[in-house]
C-alpha positions in Angstrom: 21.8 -11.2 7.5 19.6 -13.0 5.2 16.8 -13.3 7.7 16.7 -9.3 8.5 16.4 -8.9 4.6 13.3 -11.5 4.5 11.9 -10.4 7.5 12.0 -6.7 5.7 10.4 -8.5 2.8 7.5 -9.5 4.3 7.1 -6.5 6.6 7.0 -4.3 3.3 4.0 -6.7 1.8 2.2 -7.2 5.0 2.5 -3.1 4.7 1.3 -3.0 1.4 -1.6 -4.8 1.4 -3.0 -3.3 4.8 -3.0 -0.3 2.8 -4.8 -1.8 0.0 -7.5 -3.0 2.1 -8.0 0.5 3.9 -8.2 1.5 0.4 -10.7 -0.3 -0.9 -12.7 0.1 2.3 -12.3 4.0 2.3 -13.6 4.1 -1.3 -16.5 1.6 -0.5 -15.1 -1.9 -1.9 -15.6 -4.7 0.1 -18.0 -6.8 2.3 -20.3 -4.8 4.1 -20.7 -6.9 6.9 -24.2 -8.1 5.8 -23.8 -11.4 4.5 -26.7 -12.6 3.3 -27.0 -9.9 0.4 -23.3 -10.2 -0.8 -22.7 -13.8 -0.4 -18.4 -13.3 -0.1 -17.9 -13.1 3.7 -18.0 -16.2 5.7 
């Protein structure tokens, strides 16, 4: 029982913060994919 209730945990933050990101990337935040003018991507 404990496992399901972890495994819901981490379901509901993986959740979370995928819909952060599409967030940030539908309002414009994040890398742009080029590089060498941002510096942050790798």
């Amino acid at each position: 029982m404990g496992t399901v209730v972890v495994g819901a945990i981490v379901v509901v933050i993986a959740g979370l913060a995928i819909r952060s990101i599409r967030k940030d990337k539908k309002s414009g935040k994040g890398c742009n994919g080029n590089c060498g003018s941002c510096g942050g991507c790798h």
